[in-house]
C-alpha positions in Angstrom: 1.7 20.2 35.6 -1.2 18.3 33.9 -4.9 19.5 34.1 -7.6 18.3 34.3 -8.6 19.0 31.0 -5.4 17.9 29.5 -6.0 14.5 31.5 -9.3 14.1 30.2 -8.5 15.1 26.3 -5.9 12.7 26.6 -7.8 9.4 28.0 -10.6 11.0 24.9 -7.8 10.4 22.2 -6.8 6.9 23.4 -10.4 5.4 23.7 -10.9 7.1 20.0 -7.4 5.2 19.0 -8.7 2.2 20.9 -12.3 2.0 18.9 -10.0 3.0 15.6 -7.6 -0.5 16.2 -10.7 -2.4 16.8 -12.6 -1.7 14.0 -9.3 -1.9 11.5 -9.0 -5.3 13.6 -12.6 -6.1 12.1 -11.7 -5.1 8.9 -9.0 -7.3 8.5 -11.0 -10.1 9.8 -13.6 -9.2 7.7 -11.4 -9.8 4.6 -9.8 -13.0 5.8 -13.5 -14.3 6.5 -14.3 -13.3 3.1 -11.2 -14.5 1.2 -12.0 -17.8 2.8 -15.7 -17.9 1.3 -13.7 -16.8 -1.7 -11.9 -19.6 -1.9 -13.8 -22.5 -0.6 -16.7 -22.0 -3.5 -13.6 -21.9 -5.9 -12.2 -25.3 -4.2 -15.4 -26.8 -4.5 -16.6 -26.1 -8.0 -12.8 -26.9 -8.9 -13.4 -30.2 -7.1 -16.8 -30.8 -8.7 -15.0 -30.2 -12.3 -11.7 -32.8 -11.5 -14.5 -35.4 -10.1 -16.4 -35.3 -13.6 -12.7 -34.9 -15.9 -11.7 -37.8 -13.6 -14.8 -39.9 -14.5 -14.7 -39.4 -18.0 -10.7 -40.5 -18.6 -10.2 -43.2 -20.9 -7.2 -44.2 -19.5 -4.1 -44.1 -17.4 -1.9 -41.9 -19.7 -5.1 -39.2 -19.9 -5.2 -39.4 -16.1 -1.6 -38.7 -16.0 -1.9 -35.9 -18.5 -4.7 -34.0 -16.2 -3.1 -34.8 -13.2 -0.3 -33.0 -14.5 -2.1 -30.4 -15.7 -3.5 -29.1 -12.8 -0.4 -28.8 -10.9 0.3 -25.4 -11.8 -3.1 -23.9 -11.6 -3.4 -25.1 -7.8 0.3 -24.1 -7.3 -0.6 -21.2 -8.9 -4.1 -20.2 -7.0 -1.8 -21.4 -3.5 0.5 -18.7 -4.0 -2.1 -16.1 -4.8 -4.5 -17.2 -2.0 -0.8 -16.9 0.4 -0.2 -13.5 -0.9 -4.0 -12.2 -0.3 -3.5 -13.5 3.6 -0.1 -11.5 3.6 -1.5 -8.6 2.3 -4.2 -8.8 4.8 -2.2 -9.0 7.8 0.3 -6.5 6.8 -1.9 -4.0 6.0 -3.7 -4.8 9.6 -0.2 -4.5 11.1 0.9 -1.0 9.4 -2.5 0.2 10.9 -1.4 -1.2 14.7 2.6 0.4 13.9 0.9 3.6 12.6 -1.5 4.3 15.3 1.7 3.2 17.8 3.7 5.8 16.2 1.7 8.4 16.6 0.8 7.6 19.8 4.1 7.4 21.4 5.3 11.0 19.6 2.2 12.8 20.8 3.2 11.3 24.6 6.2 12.2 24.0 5.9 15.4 23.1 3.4 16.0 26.5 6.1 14.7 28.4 8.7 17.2 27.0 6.4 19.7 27.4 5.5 19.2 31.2 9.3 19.0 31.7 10.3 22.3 30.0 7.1 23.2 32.4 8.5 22.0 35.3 12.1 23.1 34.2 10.7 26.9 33.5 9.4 27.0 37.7 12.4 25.0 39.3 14.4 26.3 41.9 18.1 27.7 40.6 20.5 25.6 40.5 18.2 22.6 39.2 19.3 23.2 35.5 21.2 19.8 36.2 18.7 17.3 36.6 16.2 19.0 34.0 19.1 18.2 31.4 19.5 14.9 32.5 16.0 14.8 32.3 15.8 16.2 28.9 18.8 13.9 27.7 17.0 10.3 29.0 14.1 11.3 27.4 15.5 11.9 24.1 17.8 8.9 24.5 14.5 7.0 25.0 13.2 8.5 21.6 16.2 7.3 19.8 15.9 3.8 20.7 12.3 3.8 20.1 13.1 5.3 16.1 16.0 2.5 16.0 13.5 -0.3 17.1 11.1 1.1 14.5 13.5 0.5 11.9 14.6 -2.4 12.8 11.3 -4.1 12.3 10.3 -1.9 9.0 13.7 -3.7 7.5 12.8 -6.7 8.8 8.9 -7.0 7.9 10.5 -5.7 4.4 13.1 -8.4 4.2 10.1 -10.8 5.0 8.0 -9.3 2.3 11.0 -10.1 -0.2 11.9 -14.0 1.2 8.0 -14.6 1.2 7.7 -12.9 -2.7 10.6 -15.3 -3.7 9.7 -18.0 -2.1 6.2 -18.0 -4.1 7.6 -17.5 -7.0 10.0 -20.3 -6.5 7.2 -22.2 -6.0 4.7 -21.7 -8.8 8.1 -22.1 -11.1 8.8 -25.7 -9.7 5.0 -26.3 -10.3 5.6 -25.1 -14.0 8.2 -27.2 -14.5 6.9 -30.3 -12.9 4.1 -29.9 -15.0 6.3 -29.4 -18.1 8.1 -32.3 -17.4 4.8 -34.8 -16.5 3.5 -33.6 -19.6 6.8 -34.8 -22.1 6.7 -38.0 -19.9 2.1 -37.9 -21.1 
């Protein structure tokens, strides 16, 4: 059975896991925050630039030609700005699925232990229901591990559509941009 002491080391570990995930949670919020600030003062000087090329165009074919012209850089800067956020909330995420992990083997492992306890001073003829025991518990491991993968392929088959559909994206921006500029 559980002591005491065991109860108290373990409720010690999850507050310490607890305060971890909160301050990775900051973290990560920290970053967006900052990303944000990031690009706003980009947007802004960017916007304070087009305002004063705007202003000093000639005429409709030159507004055409830099209208044009910065259709990839913002397609571009969109893309990058997507990926940052990604990377920031996937990184926040394998934190939360890390910490989950270990968390769930260490309890599982306690529990395995206080069985093979309890199994060690049962009465004979018991040996029964300790494997059935035993044999739950492990079939509840294996469905954990196959949930686990399941959603590593899947936040990796995410990673791959979101990677192609940038790129798809900044090369339509290209080519729009190409073609404006033949039309200039």
């Amino acid at each position: 059975m559980l002591t005491a002491d065991q109860v108290v080391a373990a409720q010690k570990a999850n507050i310490e896991t607890l305060f971890g995930l909160t301050q990775k949670a900051f973290e990560g919020v920290e970053k967006l925050v900052e990303l944000n600030v990031q690009a706003t003062k980009a947007a802004l000087a960017e916007s304070a630039n087009h305002t004063q090329a705007v202003l000093s165009v000639k005429d409709a074919q030159e507004l055409l030609a830099l209208q044009a012209g910065l259709m990839q850089p913002l397609a571009e800067k969109t893309a990058a700005y997507s990926r940052h956020l990604y990377d920031i909330a996937s990184g926040a995420g394998a934190e939360f699925t890390k910490a989950a992990e270990a968390q769930a083997a260490d309890a599982q492992s306690k529990f395995m232990a206080v069985v093979d306890n309890a199994a060690k001073n049962a009465p004979a003829g018991s040996e029964t229901a300790v494997a059935v025991m035993k044999s739950a518990v492990s079939a509840a491991s294996n469905a954990m591990e196959s949930v686990q993968k399941a959603v590593k392929q899947a936040t990796e088959m995410a990673e791959a559509n979101f990677n192609t559909v940038a790129a798809s994206a900044v090369n339509a921006a290209k080519t729009t941009t190409a073609t404006a500029k033949k039309r200039g």
